[in-house]
C-alpha positions as CSV (number, residue, x, y, z in Angstrom):
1,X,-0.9,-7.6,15.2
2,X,-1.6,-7.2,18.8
3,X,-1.5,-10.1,20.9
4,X,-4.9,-10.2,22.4
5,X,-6.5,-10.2,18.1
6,X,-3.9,-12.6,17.9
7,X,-5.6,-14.9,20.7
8,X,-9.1,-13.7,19.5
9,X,-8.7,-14.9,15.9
10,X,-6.5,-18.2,16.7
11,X,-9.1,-18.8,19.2
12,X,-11.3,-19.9,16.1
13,X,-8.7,-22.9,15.2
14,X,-8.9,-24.2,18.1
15,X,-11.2,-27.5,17.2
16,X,-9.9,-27.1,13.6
17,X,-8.7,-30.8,12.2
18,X,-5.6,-30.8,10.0
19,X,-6.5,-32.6,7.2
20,X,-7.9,-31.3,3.8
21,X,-11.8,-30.5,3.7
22,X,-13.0,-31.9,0.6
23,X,-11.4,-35.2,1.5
24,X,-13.0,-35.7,4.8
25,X,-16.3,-37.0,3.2
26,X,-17.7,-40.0,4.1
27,X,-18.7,-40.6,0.4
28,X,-15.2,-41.6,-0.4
29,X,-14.5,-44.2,-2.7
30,X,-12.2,-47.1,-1.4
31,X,-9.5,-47.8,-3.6
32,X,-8.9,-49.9,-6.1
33,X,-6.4,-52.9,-5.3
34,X,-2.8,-52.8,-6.3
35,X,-1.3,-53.9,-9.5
36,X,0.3,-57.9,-8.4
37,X,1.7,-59.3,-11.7
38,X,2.3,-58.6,-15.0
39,X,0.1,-56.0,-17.3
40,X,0.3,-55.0,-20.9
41,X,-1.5,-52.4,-22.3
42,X,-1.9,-49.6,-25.0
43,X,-1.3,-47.0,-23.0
44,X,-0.3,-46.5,-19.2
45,X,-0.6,-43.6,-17.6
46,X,1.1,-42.8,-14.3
47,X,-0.5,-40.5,-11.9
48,X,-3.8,-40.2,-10.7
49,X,-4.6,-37.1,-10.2
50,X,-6.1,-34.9,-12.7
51,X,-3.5,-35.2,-15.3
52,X,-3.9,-38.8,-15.3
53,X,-7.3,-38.9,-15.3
54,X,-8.4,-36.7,-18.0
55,X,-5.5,-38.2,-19.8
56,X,-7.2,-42.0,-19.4
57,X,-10.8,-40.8,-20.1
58,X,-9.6,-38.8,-23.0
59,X,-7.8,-41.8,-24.6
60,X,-10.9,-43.5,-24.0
61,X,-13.4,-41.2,-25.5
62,X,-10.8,-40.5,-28.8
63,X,-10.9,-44.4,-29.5
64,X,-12.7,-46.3,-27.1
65,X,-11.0,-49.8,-28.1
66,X,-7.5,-48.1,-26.9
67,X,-6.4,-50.6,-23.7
68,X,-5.4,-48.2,-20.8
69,X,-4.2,-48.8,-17.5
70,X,-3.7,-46.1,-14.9
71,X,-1.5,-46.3,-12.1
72,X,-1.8,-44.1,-8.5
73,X,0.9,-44.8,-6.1
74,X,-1.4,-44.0,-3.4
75,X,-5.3,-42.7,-3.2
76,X,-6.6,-40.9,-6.5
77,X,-7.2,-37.2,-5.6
78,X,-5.1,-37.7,-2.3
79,X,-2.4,-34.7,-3.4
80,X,-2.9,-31.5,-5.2
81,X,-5.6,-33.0,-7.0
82,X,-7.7,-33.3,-3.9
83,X,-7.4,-30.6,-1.7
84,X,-7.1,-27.6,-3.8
85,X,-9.6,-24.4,-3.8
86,X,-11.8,-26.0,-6.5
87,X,-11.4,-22.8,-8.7
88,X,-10.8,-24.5,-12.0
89,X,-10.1,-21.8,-14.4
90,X,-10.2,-21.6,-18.4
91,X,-6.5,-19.9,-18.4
92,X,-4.0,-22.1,-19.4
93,X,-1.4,-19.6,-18.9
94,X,-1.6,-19.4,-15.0
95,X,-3.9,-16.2,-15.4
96,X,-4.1,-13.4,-18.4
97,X,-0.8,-11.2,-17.5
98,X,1.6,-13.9,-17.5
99,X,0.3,-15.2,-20.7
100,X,0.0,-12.1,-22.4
101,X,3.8,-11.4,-21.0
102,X,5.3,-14.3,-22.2
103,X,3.5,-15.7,-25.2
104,X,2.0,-12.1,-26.9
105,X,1.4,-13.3,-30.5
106,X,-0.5,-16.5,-29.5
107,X,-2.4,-15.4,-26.4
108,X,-5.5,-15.1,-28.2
109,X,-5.6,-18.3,-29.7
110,X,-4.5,-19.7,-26.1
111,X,-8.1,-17.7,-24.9
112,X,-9.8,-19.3,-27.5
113,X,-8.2,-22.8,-26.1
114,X,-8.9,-22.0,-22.8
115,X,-12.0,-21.0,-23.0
116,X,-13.1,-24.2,-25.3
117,X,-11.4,-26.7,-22.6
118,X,-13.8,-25.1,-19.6
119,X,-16.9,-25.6,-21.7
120,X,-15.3,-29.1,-22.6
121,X,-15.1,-29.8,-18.8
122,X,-18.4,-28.7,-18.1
123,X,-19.8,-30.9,-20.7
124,X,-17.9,-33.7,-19.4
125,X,-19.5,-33.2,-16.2
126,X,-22.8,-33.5,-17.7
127,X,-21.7,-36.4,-19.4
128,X,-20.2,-38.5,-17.1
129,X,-23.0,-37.2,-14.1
130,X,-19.5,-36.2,-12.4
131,X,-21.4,-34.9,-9.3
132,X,-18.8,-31.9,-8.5
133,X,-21.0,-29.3,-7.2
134,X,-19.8,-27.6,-10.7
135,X,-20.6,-23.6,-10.3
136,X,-19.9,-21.3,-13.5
137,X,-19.7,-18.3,-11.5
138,X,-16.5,-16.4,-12.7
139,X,-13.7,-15.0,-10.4
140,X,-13.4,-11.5,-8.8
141,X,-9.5,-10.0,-8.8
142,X,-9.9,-7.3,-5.8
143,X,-8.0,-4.9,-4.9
144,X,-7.4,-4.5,-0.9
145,X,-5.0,-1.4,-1.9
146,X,-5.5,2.1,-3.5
147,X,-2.6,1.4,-6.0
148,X,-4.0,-2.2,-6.5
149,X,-7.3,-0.6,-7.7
150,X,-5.2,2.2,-9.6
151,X,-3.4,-0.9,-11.7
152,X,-6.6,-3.4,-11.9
153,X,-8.4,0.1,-13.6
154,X,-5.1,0.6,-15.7
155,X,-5.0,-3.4,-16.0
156,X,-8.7,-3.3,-17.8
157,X,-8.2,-0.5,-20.1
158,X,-5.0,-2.4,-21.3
159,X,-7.2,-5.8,-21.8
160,X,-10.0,-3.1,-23.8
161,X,-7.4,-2.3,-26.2
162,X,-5.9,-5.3,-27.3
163,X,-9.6,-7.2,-27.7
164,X,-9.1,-9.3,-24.4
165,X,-12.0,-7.6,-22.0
166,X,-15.1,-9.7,-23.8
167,X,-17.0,-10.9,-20.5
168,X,-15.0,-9.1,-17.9
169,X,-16.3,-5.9,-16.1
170,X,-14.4,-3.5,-13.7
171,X,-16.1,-2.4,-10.7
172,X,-15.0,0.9,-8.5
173,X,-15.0,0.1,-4.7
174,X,-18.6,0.5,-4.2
175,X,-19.5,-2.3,-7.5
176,X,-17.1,-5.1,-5.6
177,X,-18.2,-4.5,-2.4
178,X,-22.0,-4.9,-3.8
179,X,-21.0,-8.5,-4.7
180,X,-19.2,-9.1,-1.5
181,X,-18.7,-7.1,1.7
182,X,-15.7,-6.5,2.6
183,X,-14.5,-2.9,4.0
184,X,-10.6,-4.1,2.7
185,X,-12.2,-4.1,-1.1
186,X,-11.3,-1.2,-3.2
187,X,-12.2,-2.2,-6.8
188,X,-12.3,-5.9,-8.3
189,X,-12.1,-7.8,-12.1
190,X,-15.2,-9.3,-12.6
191,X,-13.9,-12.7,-14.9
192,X,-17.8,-13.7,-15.6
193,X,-17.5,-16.6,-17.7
194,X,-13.8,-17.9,-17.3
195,X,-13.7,-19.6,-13.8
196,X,-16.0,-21.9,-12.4
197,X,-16.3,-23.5,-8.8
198,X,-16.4,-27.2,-8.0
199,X,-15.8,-29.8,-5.2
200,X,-11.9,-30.9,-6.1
201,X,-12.3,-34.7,-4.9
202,X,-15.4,-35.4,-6.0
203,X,-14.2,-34.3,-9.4
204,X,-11.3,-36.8,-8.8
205,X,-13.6,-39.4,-7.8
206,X,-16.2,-38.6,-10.7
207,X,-13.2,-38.9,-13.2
208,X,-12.2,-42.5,-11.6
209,X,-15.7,-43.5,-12.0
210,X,-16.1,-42.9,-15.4
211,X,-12.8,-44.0,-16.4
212,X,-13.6,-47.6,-14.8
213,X,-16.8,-47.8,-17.0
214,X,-15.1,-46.8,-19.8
215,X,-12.8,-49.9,-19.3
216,X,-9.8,-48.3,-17.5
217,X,-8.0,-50.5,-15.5
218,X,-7.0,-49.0,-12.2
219,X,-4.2,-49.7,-10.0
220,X,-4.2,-47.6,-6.9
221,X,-1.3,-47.8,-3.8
222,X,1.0,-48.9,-7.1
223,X,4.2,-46.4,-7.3
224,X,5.9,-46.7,-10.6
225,X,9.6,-47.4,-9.7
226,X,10.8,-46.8,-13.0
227,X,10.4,-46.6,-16.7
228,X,12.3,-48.4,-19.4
229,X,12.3,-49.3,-22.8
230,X,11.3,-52.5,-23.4
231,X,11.2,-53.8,-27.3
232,X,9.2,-51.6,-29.2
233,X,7.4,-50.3,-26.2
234,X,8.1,-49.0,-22.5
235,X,7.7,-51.1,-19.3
236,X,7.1,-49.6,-15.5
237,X,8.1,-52.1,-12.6
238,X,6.1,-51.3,-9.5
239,X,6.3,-53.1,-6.0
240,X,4.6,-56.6,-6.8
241,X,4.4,-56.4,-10.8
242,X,5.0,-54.7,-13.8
243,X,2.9,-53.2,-16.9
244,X,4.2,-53.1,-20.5
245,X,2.9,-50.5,-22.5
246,X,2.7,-48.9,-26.2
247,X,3.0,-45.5,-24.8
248,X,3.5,-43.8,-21.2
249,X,1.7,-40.5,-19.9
250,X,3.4,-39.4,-17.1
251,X,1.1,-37.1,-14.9
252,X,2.8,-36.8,-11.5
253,X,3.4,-33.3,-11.5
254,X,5.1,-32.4,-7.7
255,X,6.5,-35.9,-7.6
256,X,9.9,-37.2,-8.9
257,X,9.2,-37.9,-12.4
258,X,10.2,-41.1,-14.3
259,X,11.6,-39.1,-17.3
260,X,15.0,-37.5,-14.8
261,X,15.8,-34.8,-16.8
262,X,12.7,-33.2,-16.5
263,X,13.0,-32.9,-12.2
264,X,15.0,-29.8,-12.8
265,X,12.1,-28.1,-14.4
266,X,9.6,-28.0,-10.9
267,X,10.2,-27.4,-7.5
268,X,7.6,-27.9,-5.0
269,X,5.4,-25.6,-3.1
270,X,3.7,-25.5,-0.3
271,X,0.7,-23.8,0.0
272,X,-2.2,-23.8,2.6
273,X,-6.1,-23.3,3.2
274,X,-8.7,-23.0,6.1
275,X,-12.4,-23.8,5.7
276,X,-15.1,-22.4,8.4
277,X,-18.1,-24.1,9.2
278,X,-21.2,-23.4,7.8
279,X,-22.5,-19.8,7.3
280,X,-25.9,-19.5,9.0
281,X,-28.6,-17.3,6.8
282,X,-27.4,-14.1,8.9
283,X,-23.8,-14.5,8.9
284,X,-24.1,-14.8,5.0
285,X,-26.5,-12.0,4.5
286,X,-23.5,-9.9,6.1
287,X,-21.2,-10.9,3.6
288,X,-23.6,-10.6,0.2
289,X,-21.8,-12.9,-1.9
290,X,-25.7,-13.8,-3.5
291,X,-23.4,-15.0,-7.0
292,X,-21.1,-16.8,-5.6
293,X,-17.9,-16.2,-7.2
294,X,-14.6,-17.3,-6.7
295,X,-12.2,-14.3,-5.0
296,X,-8.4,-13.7,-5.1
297,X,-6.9,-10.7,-4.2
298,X,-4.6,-8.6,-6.3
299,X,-1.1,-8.6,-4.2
300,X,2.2,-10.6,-4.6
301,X,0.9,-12.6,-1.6
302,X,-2.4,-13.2,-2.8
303,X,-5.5,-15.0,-0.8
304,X,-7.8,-16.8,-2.8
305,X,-11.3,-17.5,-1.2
306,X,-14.6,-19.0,-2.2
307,X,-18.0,-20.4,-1.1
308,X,-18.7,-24.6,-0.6
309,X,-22.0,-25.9,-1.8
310,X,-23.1,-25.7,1.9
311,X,-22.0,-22.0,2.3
312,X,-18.7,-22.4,4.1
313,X,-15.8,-20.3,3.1
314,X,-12.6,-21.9,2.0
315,X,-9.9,-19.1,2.5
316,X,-6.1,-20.2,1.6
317,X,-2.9,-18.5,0.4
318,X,-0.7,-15.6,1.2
319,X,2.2,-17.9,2.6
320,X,4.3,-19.5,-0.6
321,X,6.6,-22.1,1.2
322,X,9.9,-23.8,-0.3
323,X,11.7,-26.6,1.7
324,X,15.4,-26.2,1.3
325,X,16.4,-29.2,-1.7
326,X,12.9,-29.5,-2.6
327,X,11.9,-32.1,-0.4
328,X,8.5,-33.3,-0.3
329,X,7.1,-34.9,3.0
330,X,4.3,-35.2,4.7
331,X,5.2,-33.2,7.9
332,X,5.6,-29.8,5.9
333,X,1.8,-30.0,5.1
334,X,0.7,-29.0,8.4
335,X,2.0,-25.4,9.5
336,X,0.4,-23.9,12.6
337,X,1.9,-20.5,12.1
338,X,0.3,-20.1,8.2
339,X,-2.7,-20.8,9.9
340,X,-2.8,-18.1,12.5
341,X,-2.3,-15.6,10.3
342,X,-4.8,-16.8,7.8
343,X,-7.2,-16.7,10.5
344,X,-5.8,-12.6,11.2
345,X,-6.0,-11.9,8.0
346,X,-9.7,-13.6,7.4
347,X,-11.2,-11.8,10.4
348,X,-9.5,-8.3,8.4
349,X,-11.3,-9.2,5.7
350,X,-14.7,-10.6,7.0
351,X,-14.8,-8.5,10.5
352,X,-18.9,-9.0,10.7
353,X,-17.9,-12.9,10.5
354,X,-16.2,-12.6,13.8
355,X,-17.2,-15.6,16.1
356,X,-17.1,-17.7,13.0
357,X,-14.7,-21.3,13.7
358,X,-12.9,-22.5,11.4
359,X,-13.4,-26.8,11.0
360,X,-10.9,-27.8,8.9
361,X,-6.6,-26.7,8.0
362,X,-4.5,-28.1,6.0
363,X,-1.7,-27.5,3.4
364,X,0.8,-29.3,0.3
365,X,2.7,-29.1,-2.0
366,X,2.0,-27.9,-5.4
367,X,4.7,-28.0,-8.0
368,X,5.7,-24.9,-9.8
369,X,8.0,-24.1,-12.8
370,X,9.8,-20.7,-13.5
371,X,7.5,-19.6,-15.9
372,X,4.3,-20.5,-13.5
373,X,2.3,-22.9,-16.6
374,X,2.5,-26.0,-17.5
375,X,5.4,-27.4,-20.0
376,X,5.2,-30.4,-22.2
377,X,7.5,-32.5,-23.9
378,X,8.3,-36.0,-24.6
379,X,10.8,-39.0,-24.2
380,X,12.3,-42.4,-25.1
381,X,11.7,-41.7,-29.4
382,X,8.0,-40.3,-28.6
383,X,6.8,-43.5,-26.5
384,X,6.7,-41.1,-23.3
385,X,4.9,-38.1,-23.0
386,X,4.7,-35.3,-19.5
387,X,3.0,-32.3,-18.8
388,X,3.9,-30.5,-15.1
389,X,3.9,-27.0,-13.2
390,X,0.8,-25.8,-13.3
391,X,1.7,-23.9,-10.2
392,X,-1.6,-24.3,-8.5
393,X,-4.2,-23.5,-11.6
394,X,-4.0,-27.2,-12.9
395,X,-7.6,-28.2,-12.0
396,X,-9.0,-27.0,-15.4
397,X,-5.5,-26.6,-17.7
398,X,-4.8,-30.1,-16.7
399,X,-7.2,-31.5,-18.9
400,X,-5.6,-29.2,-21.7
401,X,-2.8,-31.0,-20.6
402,X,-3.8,-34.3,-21.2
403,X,-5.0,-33.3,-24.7
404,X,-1.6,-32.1,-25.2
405,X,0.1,-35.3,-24.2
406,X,-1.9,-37.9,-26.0
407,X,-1.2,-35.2,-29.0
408,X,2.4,-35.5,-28.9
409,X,2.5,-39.6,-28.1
410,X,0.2,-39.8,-30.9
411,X,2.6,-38.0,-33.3
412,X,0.3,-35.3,-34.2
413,X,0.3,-31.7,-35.8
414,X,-2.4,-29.9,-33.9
415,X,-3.7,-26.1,-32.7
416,X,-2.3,-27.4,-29.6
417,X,1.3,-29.1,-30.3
418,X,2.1,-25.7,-32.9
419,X,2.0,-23.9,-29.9
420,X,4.9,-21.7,-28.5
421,X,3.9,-22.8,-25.5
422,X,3.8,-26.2,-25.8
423,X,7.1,-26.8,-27.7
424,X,9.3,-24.4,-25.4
425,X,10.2,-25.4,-21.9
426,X,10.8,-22.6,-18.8
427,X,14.3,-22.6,-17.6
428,X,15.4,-25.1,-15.7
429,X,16.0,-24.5,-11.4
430,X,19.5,-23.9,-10.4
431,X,20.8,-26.7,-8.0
432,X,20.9,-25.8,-4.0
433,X,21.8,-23.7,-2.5
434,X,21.4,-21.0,-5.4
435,X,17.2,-22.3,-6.0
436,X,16.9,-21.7,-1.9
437,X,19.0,-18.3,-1.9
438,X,17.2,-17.1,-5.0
439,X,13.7,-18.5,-3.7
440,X,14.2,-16.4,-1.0
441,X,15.3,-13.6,-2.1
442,X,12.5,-13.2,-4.2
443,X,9.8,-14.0,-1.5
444,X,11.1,-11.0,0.6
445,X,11.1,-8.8,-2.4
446,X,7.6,-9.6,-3.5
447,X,6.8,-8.8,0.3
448,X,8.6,-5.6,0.3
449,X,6.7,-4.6,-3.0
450,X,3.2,-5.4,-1.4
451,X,4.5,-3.2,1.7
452,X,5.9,-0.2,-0.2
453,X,2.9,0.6,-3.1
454,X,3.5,-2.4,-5.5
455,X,7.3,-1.1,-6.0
456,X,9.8,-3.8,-7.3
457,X,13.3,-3.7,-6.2
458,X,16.0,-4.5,-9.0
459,X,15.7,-8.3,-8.1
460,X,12.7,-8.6,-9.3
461,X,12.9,-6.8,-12.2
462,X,15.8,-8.5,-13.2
463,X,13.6,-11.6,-12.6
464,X,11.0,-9.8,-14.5
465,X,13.2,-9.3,-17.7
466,X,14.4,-13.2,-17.4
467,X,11.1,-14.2,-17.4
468,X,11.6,-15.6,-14.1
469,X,10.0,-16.0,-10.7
470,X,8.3,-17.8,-7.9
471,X,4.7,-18.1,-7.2
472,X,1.7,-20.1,-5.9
């Protein structure tokens, strides 16, 4: 990149403010007061982000006399849950070709799932009047490379054949770029019905809502310190009290969970975004984009992009970043460098957008498991339950998610607990420094294979045969 694009295109992040975009609103919600004393309950659920939400407000709506208390050891929505993309997808399998590689013989009853939970979502918007600027406009894969078009073509025909395609087109270089103009776009994966857009927070703030009118009791800037048994039931000491509880849902995803065997299983990842300011009429009639859809693009180090309600363009990916030891903190969530070459590679994509500033950049951590979906299980004779790594598709799967866990705590044989998916966990991390070296390692190789015609080196298809990897 020559230096003077590289000034040109930084230029535009020069009055950008580092913190998350949907969660600058002046609509936010104060917080609810911290637990002080003791609690007892039916069910506690610890995390409020979208696991613990839909996992409240399902409980809830399955038997509304059920006594649930929710715990947030900070804001609700202030992580992941937050400041995501807002693409909240039906695929509970982080996308079709890892689910069709790992779990074959089930992945069209985990379609059917899928697909069911989205519409559940969206009815549960409607429902509870969860004002989330909810858009069923599907997702585009594109292709920015000839070989990329070449495998999304191949990728289609394969989808044909085994009954997968129902509601998803192809389109050859001059269909995509139609739908959105971009001179990198050389074919694209029209997903019509199986992705819709939203507003993150104000899906994590709808959710709080309507949990508090269902009765919820919610405790926010309350960490749960730790989980024991306690008679026939669990208790959870936090800073100035304590809740006893039935049953547990733990829904904290990236963040030390209370169950400690089950760290092994995530690491986190950090993963970062820029948001422009608002497209005027002109600079959106450049682009097309008239249906709105969602957009990732088809290499190892993908970008995924999308319109807000008020026609800004959220554009985030590419870099994948792993602290050494998996540590989570705050100053890792800003990242100057990530966002210079977002801005490059924006500007690449969009070149009629140049002039365009960018308002907001920000990053976190996401947690991620080998396999890249969530895994499930339970603790403490059944009286615990957890779901984690989603690896960055948890806005709509989470809900399946919660589903899943008041299943299990319940003691249930469902659709959902028979699943492979569900009762088989990914393999475990290795401790440091073989998850940092192998981390590593497999970030340059994915690089290398984006650089050299999509080839992978014998790492990765070792990895690939292990059923292992890294990813966003």
């Amino acid at each position: 990149m020559a230096p003077s694009a590289m000034s040109r295109w930084t230029k535009a992040l020069s009055e950008a403010q580092p913190v998350p975009y949907w969660l600058d609103d002046p609509g936010r919600p104060h917080p609810e007061p911290a637990l002080t004393g003791a609690e007892t309950c039916d069910l506690l659920v610890v995390g409020g982000g979208y696991s613990g939400l839909w996992t409240a407000l399902n409980a809830k709506e399955r038997d509304p006399g059920r006594d649930v208390v929710l715990l947030e050891g900070r804001e609700v929505g202030w992580a992941a849950s937050g400041r995501n993309g807002g693409f909240c997808a039906a695929s509970l399998t982080h996308g079709l070709p890892n689910g069709l590689t790992r779990w074959p013989d089930e992945i069209h009853k985990l379609q059917e799932l899928g697909a069911r939970n989205l519409d559940e979502i969206e009815k549960a918007v409607a429902r509870h009047d969860l004002d989330c600027e909810f858009e069923r406009t599907g997702e585009i894969d594109v292709a920015t490379e000839t070989y990329q078009a070449r495998e999304l073509r191949d990728w289609y025909g394969e989808l044909q054949e085994k009954g997968l395609a129902d509601g998803i087109d192809f389109l050859d270089a001059e269909a995509v770029r139609e739908q959105v103009a971009s001179p990198t776009f050389e074919a694209g994966l029209w997903d019509r019905r199986g992705v819709a857009m939203l507003n993150p927070a104000k899906l994590v703030w709808g959710l709080k809502r309507a949990c508090r009118r269902l009765g919820v009791r919610v405790y926010e800037h309350t960490p749960a310190l730790d989980l024991k048994p306690y008679g026939a039931g669990m208790a959870v000491r936090t800073p100035y009290g304590s809740v006893r509880a039935r049953k547990v849902a733990l829904g904290t995803n990236i963040f030390p969970n209370l169950v400690r065997r089950v760290r092994a299983y995530t690491v986190p990842v950090y993963d970062y975004a820029l948001m422009t300011e608002p497209l005027s009429g002109e600079q959106l009639a450049s682009v097309g984009w008239r249906n709105r859809q969602g957009l990732g693009d088809s290499a190892n180090q993908f970008h995924y992009f999308r319109l807000s309600a008020d026609n800004r363009i959220l554009w985030g990916g590419y870099d994948a970043v792993y602290p050494y030891g998996g540590r989570v903190r705050a100053e890792y969530d800003d990242r100057p460098e990530t966002y210079a070459k977002l801005a490059g590679h924006f500007f690449t994509c969009f070149p009629q957008l140049e002039g365009v500033r960018f308002t907001h950049a920000w990053g976190g951590a996401i947690d991620t498991c080998s396999r890249f979906s969530a895994f499930y299980g339970t603790a403490h004779q059944g009286k615990v339950a957890y779901a984690a790594g989603y690896t960055g598709l948890g806005v709509g799967a989470t809900r399946f998610g919660a589903d899943v866990m008041l299943d299990l705590l319940a003691g249930q044989d469902t659709e959902r607990t028979r699943l492979e998916m569900v009762r088989k966990k990914p393999l475990p991390f290795p401790p440091e420094p073989f998850a940092w070296t192998g981390i590593a390692l497999t970030k340059w190789s994915l690089a290398r294979a984006d650089a050299h015609g999509g080839r992978r080196n014998l790492w990765l298809r070792t990895m690939d045969k292990l059923g292992l990897g890294f990813d966003s």
